[in-house]
C-alpha positions as CSV (number, residue, x, y, z in Angstrom):
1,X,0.0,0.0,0.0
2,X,1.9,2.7,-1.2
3,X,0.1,5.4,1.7
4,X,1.4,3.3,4.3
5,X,5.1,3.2,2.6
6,X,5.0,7.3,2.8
7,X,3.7,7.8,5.8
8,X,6.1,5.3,7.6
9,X,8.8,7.0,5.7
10,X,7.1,10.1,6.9
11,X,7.4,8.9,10.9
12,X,11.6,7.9,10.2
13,X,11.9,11.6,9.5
14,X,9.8,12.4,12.8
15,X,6.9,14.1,11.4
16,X,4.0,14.0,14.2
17,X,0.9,13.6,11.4
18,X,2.5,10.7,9.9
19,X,2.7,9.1,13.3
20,X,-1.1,9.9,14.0
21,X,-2.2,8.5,10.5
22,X,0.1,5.1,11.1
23,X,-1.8,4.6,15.0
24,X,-5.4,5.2,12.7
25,X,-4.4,3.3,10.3
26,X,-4.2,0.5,12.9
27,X,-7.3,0.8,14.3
28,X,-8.6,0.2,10.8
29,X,-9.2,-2.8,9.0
30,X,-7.6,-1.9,5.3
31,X,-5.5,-4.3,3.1
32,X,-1.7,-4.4,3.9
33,X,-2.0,-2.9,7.4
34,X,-1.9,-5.3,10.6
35,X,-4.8,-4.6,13.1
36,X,-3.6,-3.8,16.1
37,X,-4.4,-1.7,19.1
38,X,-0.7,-1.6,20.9
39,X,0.5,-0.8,17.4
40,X,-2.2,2.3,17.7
41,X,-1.2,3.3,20.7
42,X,2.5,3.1,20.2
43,X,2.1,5.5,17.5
44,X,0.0,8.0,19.2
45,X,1.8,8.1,21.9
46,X,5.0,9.0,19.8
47,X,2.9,11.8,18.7
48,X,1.2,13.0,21.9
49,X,4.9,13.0,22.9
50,X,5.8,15.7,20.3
51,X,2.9,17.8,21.3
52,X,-0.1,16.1,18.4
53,X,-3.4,17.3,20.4
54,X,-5.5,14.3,18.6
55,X,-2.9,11.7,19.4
56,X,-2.8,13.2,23.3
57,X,-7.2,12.8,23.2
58,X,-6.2,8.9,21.7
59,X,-4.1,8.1,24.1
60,X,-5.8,9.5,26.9
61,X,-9.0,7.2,25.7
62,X,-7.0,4.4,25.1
63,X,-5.8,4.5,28.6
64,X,-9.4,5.3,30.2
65,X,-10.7,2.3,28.0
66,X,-7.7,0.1,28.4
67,X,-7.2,-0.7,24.8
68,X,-4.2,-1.2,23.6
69,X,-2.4,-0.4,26.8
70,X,-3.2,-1.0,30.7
71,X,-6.4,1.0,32.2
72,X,-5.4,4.0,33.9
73,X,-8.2,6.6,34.3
């Protein structure tokens, strides 16, 4: 999938939206990408870390929910 191939070029170079579109791109169930929440929230987190507002509200739920990580409200 040749999205997925720039945008994980995209997070080598550290850009933040790159990182945020790889963690969605794991919640989703397209062709070529492996489902996975950790995956998700390994990405957002990256993101949130560098100061990505939407990535910061993902993780935050992630965390409430327990998906993809432990459950700390």
């Amino acid at each position: 999938m040749k999205a997925k191939d720039n945008f994980e070029k995209a997070v080598r170079l550290g850009n933040v939206n790159a990182m945020y579109n790889m963690g969605c791109f794991h919640l989703s169930d397209e062709k070529g990408i492996k489902y996975s929440f950790s995956e998700a929230y390994e990405y957002f987190k990256q993101a949130a870390e560098k100061g990505h507002t939407f990535s910061a509200y993902n993780v935050a739920i992630m965390h409430l929910l327990g998906i993809g990580t432990f459950e700390s409200c």
